[in-house]
C-alpha positions as a printed Julia matrix, in Angstrom:
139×3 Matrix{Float64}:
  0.0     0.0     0.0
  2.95    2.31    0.64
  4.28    1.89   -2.4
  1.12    2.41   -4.22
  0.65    5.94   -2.94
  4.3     6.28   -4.05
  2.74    6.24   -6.98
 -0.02    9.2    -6.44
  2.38   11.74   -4.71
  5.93   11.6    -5.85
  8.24   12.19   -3.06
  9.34   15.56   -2.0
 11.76   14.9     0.15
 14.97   12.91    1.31
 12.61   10.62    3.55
 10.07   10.15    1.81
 12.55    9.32   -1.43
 14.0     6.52    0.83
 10.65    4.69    1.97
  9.95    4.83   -1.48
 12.96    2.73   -2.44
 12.73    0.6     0.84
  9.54   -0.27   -0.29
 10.34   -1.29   -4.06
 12.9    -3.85   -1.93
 10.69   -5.03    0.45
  8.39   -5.81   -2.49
 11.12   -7.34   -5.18
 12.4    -9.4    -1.84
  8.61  -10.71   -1.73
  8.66  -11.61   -5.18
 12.18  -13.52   -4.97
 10.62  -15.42   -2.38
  7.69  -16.35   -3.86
  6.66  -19.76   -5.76
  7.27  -19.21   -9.53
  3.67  -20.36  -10.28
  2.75  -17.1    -7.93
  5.9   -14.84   -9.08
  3.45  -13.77  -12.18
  0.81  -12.07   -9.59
  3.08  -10.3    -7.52
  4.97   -8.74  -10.81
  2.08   -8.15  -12.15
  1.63   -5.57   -9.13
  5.4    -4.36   -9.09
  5.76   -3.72  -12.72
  3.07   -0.72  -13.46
  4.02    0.17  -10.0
  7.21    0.99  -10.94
  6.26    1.88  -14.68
  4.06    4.54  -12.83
  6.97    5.81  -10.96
  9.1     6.53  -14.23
  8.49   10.54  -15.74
  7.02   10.87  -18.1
  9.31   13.94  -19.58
 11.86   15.92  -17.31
 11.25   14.68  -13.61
 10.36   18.25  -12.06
 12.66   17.83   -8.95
 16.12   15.64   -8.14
 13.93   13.16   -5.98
 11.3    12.58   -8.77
 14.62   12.28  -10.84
 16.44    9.88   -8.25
 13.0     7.55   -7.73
 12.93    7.55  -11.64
 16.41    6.64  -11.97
 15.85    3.75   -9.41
 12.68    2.21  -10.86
 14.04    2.22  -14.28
 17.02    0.52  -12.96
 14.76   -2.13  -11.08
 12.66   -3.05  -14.36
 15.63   -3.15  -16.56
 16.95   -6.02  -14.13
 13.48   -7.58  -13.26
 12.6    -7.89  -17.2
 15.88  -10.21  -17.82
 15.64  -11.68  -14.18
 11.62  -12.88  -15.02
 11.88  -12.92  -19.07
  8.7   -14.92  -19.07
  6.24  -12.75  -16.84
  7.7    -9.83  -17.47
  6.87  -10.43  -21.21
  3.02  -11.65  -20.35
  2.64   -8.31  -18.36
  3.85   -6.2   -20.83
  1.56   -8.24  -23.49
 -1.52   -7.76  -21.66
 -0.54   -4.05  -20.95
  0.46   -2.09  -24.25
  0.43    1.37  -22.04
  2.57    0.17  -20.01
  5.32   -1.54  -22.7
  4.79    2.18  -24.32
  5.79    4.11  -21.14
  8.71    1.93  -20.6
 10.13    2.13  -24.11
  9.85    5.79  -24.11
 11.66    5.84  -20.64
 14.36    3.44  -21.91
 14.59    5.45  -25.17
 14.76    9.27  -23.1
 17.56    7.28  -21.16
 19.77    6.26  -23.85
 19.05    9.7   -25.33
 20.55   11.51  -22.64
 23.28    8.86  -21.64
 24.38    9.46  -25.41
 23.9    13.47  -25.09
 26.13   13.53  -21.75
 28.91   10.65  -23.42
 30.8    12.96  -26.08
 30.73   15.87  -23.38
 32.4    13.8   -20.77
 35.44   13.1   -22.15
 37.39   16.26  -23.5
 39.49   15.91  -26.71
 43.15   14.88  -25.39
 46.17   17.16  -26.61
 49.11   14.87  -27.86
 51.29   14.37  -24.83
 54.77   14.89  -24.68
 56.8    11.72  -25.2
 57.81   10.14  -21.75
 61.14    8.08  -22.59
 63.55   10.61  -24.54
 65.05    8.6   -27.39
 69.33    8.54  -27.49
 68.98    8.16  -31.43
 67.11   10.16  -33.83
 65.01    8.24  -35.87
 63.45   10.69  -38.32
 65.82    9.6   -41.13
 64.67    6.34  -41.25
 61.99    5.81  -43.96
């Protein structure tokens, strides 16, 4: 239940952030421990949970951000984890499979904006063993 009004009033702060993602544990610790003919009903409550979580376009604050972060993180391990449920959910839920894509897809995006900004173009360096012979007649 905690978790589910997660879902209706992003956090706002620091403590309320970290229920949040005690919560998402406490439930994929539930569903670990659960018989695999049962595993399918208890993802099918964690998945659009945590679908619902993701923003939809910029997350308005750094804990909507942070609880985004996190819950795409969680499905992107739970859909290899549970190929076969996670599959039937997103089946029987098209607006759900949608929301995820275009959460994986805005990820990528910016991981690929931030990449070539990240690493600054490298001046040649000065050589660090000095050579006794010069080699530049040598052809």
């Amino acid at each position: 239940m905690l978790l589910n009004n997660a879902c209706f009033s992003k956090p706002t702060n620091e403590h309320q952030l970290a229920v949040c993602v005690e919560a998402i544990k406490v439930v994929e610790t539930l569903v670990q421990l659960t018989q695999d003919n049962l595993r399918v009903h208890l993802l099918g409550v964690l998945i659009p949970i945590l679908i619902s979580l993701l923003a939809s376009g910029p997350p308005p604050s750094k804990h909507a951000k942070t609880l985004h972060d996190h819950a795409l993180q969680r499905l992107m391990k739970i859909g290899p984890q549970y190929p076969h449920p996670f599959k039937a959910i997103m089946t029987s839920a098209p607006e759900l499979k949608q929301q995820l894509e275009a959460a994986i897809r805005a990820s990528q995006a910016s991981s690929k904006a931030k990449a070539p900004s990240t690493q600054p173009k490298a001046a040649p360096a000065a050589p660090s063993i000095k050579l006794r012979m010069d080699f530049s007649n040598y052809k």
